[in-house]
VOGU-153942 format. One line per field, with one value per atom (N, C-alpha, C): residue in three letters; atom name; x, y, z. Coordinates in nm, 2 decimals. Last residue first. Layout:
<rozas>
res	c(ALA:...) .
atom	c(CA:...) .
c1	c(X:...) .
c2	c(Y:...) .
c3	c(Z:...) .
</rozas>
This chain:
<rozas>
res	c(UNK:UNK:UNK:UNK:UNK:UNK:UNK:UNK:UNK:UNK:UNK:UNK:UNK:UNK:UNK:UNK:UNK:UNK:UNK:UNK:UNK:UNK:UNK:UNK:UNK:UNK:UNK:UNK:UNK:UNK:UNK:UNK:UNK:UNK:UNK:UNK:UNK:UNK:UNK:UNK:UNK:UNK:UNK:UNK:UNK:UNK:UNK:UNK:UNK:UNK:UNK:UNK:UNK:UNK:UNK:UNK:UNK:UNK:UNK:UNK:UNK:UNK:UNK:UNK:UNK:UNK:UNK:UNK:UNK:UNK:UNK:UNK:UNK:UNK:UNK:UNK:UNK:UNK:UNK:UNK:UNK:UNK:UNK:UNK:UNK:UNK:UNK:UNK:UNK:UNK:UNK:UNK:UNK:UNK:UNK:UNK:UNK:UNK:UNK:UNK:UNK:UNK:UNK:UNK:UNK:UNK:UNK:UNK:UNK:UNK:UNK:UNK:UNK:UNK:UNK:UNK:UNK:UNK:UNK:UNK:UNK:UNK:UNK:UNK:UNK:UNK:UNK:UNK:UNK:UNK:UNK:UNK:UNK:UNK:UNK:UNK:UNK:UNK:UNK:UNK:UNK:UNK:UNK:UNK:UNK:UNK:UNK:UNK:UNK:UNK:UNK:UNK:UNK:UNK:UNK:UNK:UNK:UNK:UNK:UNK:UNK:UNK:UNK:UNK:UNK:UNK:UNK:UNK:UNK:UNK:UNK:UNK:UNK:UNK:UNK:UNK:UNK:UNK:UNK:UNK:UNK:UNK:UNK:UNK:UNK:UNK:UNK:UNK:UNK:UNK:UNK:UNK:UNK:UNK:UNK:UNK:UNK:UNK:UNK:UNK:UNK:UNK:UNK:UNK:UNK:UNK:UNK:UNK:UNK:UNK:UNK:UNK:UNK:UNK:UNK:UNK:UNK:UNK:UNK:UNK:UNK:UNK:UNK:UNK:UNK:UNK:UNK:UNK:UNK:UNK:UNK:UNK:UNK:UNK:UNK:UNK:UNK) .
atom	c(N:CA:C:N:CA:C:N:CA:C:N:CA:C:N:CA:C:N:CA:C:N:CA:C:N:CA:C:N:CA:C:N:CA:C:N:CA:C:N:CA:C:N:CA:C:N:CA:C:N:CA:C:N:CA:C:N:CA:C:N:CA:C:N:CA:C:N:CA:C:N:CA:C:N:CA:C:N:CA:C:N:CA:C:N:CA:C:N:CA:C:N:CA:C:N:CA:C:N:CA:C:N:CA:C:N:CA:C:N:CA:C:N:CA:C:N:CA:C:N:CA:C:N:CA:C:N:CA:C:N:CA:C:N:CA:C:N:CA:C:N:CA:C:N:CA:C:N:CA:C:N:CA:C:N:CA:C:N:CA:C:N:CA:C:N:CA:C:N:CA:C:N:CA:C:N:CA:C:N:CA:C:N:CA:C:N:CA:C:N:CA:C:N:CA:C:N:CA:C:N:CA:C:N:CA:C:N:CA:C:N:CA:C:N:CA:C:N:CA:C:N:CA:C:N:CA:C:N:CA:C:N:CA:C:N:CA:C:N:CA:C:N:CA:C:N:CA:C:N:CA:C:N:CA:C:N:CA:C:N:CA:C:N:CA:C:N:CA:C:N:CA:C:N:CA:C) .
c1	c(6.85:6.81:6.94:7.00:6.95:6.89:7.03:7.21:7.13:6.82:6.91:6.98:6.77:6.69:6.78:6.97:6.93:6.88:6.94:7.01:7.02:6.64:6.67:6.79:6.68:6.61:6.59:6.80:6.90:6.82:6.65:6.80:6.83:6.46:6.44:6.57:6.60:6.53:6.51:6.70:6.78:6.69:6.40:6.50:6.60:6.36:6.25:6.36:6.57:6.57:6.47:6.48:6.63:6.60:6.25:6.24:6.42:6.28:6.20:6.22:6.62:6.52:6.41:6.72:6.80:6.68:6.75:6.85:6.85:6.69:6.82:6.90:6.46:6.52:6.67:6.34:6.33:6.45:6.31:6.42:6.42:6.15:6.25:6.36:5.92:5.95:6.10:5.85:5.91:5.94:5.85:5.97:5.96:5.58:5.71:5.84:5.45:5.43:5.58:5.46:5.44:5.51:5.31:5.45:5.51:5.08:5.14:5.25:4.94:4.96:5.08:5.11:5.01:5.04:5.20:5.18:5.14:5.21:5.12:5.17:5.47:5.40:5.33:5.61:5.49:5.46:5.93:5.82:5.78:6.25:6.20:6.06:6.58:6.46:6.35:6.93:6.82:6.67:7.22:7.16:7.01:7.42:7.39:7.29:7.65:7.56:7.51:7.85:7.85:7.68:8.08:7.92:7.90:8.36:8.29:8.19:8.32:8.41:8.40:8.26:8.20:8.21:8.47:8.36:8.26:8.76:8.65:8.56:8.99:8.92:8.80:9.30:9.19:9.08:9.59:9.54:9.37:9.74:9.59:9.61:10.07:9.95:9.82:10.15:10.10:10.04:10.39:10.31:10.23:10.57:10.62:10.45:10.77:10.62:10.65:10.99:10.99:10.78:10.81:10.93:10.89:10.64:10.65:10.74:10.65:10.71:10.68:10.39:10.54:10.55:10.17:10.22:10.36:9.93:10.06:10.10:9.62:9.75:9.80:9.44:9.50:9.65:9.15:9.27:9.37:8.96:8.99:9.12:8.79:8.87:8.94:8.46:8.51:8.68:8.28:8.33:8.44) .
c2	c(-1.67:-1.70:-1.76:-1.52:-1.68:-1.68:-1.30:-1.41:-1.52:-1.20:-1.19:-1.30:-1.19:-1.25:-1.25:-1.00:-1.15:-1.21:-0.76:-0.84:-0.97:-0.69:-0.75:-0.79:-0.68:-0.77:-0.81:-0.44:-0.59:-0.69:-0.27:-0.29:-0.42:-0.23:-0.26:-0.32:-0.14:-0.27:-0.31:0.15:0.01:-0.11:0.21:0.23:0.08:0.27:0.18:0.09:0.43:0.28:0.21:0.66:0.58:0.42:0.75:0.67:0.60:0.84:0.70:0.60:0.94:0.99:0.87:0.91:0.97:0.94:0.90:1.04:1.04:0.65:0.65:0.80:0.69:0.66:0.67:0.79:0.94:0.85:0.55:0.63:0.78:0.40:0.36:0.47:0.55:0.54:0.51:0.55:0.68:0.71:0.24:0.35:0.44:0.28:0.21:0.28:0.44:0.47:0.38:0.29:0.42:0.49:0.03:0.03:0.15:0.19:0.11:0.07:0.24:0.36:0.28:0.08:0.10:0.21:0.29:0.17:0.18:0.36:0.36:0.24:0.53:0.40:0.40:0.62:0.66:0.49:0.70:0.61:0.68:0.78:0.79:0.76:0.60:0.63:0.68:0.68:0.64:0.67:0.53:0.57:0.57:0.62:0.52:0.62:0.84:0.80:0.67:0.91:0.73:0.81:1.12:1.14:1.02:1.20:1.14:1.09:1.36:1.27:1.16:1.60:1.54:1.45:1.66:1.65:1.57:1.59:1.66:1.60:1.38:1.42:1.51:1.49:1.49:1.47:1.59:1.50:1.43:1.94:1.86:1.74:1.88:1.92:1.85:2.07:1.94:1.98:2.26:2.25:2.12:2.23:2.23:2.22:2.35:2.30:2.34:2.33:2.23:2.25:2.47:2.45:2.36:2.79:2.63:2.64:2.98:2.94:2.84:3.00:2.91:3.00:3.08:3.15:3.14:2.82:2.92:3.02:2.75:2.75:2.88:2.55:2.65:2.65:2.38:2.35:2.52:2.22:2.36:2.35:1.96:1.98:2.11:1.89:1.91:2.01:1.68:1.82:1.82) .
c3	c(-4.94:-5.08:-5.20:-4.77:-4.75:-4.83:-4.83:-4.79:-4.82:-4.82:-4.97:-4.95:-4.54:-4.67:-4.80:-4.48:-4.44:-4.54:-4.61:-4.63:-4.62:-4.52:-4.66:-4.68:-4.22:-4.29:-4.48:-4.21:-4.20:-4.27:-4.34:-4.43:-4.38:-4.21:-4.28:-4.39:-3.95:-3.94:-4.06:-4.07:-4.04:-4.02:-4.11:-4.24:-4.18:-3.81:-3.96:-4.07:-3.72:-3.70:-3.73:-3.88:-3.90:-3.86:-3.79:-3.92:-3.96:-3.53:-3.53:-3.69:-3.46:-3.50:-3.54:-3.11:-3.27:-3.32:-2.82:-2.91:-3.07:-2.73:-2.79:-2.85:-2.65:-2.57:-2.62:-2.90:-2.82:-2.73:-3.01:-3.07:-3.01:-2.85:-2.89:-2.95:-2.97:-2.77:-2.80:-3.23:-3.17:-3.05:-3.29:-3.31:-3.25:-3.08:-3.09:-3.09:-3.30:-3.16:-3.09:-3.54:-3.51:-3.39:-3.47:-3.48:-3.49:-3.36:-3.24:-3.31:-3.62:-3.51:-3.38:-3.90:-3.80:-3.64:-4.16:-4.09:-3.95:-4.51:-4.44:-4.32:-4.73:-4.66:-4.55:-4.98:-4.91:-4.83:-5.05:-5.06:-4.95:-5.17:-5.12:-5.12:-5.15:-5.26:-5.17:-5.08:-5.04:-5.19:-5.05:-5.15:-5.14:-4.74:-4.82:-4.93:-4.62:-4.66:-4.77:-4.37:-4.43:-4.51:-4.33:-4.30:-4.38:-4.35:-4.23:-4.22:-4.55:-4.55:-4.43:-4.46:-4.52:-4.60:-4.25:-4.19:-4.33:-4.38:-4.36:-4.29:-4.15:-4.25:-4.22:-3.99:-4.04:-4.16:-4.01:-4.09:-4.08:-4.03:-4.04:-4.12:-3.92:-4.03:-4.02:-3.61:-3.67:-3.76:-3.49:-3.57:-3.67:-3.20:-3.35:-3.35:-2.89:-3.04:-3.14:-2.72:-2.83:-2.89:-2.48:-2.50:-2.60:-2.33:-2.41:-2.49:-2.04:-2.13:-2.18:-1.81:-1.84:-1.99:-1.62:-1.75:-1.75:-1.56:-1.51:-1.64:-1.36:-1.50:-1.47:-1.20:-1.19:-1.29:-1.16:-1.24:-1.24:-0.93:-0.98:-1.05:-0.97:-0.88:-0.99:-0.82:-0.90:-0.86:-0.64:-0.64:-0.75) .
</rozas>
């Protein structure tokens, strides 16, 4: 149960005005540099990603893209 908040009509004492220190919203947004490709892959890794990424809220070709990122890092380190 949720508990009922009842407000008053006080007077406020001592406000002062904060400056936005915020950043934009498009200042927030991490994009990396993407290329875009055609690639063909099988119905069941397909299918996967898109169980995986309905459970998570977010979209099947992001966590392609990241699987595919860590794995070329790796490989890079270790070369």
């Amino acid at each position: 149960m949720k508990k009922i908040i009842k407000y008053s009509d006080e007077p406020l004492d001592d406000v002062r005005i904060v400056e936005d220190f915020l950043a934009s919203p498009e200042n927030l947004v991490f994009r990396d540099e993407t290329v875009k490709i055609t690639i063909s892959l099988s119905r069941q890794s397909v299918d996967f990603f898109k169980q995986i990424a309905k459970k998570h809220h977010t979209q099947y070709q992001k966590l392609i893209r990241r699987l595919l990122d860590e794995y070329a890092v790796r490989h890079k380190n270790a070369t």
